[in-house]
C-alpha positions in Angstrom: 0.0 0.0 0.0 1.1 3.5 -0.6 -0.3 7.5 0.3 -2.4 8.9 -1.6 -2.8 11.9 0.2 -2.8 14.2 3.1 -5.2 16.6 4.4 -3.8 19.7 5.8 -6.9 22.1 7.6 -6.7 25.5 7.4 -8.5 28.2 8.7 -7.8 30.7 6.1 -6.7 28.8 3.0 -6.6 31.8 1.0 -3.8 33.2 3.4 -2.3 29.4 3.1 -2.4 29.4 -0.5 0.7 31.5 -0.6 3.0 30.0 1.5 2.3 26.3 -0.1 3.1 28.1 -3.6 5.9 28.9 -2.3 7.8 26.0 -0.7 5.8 22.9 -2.5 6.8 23.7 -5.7 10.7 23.6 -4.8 10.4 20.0 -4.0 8.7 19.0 -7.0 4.9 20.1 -6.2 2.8 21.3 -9.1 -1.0 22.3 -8.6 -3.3 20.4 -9.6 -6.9 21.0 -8.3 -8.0 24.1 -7.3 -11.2 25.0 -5.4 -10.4 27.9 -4.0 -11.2 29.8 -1.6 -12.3 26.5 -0.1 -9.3 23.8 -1.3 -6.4 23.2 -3.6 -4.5 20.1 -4.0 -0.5 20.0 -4.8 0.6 16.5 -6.3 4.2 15.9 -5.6 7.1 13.3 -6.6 6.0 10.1 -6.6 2.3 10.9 -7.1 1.4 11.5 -3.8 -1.0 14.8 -2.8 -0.9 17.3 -0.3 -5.0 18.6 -0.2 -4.7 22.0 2.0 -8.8 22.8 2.9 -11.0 23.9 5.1 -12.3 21.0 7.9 -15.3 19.5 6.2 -17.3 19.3 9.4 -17.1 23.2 9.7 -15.2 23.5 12.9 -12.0 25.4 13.4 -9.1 23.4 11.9 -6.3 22.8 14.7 -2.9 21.2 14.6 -2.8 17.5 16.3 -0.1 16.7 18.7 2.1 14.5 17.4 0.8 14.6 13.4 3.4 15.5 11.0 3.6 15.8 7.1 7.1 14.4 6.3 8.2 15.5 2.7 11.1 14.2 0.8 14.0 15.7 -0.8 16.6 15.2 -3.9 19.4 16.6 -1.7 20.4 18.9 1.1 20.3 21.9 -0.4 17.1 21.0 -1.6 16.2 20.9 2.4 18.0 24.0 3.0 16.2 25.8 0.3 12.3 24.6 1.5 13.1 25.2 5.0 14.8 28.9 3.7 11.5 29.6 1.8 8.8 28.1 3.8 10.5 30.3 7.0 10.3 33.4 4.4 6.8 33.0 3.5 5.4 32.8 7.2 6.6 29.3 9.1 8.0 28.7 12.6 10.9 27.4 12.7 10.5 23.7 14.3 14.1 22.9 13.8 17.3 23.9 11.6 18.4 21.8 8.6 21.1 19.2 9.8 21.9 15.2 10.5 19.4 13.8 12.6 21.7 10.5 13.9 18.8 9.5 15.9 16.7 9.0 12.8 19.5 7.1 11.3 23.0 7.7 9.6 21.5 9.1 6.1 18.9 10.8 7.4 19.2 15.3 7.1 16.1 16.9 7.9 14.2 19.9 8.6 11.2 21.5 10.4 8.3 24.3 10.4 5.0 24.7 11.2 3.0 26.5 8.6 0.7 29.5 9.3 -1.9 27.1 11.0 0.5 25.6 13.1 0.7 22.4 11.1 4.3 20.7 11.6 5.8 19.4 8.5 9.3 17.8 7.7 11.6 18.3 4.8 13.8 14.9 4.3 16.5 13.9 2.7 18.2 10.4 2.9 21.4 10.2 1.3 20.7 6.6 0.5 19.2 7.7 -2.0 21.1 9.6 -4.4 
């Protein structure tokens, strides 16, 4: 089995909206639905989907404890550069790009949390290349 896609609530996805253009298309994220001012969908790498909406059941959407949206990378510098941009365009800074040991020997990550306070990773797992 693999993702399909995650749902990311937002209280204000046309203040989101930005700040998704921004970093989700530097790790190979291209639009494609859009239902704004309600919902837009990003499909990345891989096919996967990032849908960033307002909570269906009308309540205020709130970040869970623990929940994080892990993205991957094609290099550090790709890391560096979404962390860079997504900091730019309005994130928190959850933790700096660097080795996480802990995680494992390959892995270099970073971490935000977008204007909602959603947490989100940027990955890359040298691994890979």
């Amino acid at each position: 089995m693999s993702l399909n896609y995650v749902m990311i609530g937002s209280n204000d996805v046309s203040r989101a909206r930005p700040y998704f253009d921004a970093v989700l298309p530097l790790i190979g994220g291209a639009v494609c639905a859009d239902y704004m001012p309600h919902a837009f969908c990003y499909r990345l790498r891989g096919g996967g989907r990032i849908w960033v909406a307002s909570p269906f059941d009308k309540q205020a959407a709130t970040p869970g404890n623990g929940n994080m949206v892990g993205l991957n990378c094609k290099s550090k510098e790709e890391v560096q550069a979404a962390h860079a941009v997504a900091l730019a365009n309005g994130a928190s800074n959850e933790g700096d790009p660097g080795p996480r040991p802990q995680y494992g020997p390959d892995f270099y990550g970073a971490y935000v949390r977008d204007l909602d306070g959603n947490k989100m990773s940027f990955v890359y797992f040298a691994e890979t290349d």
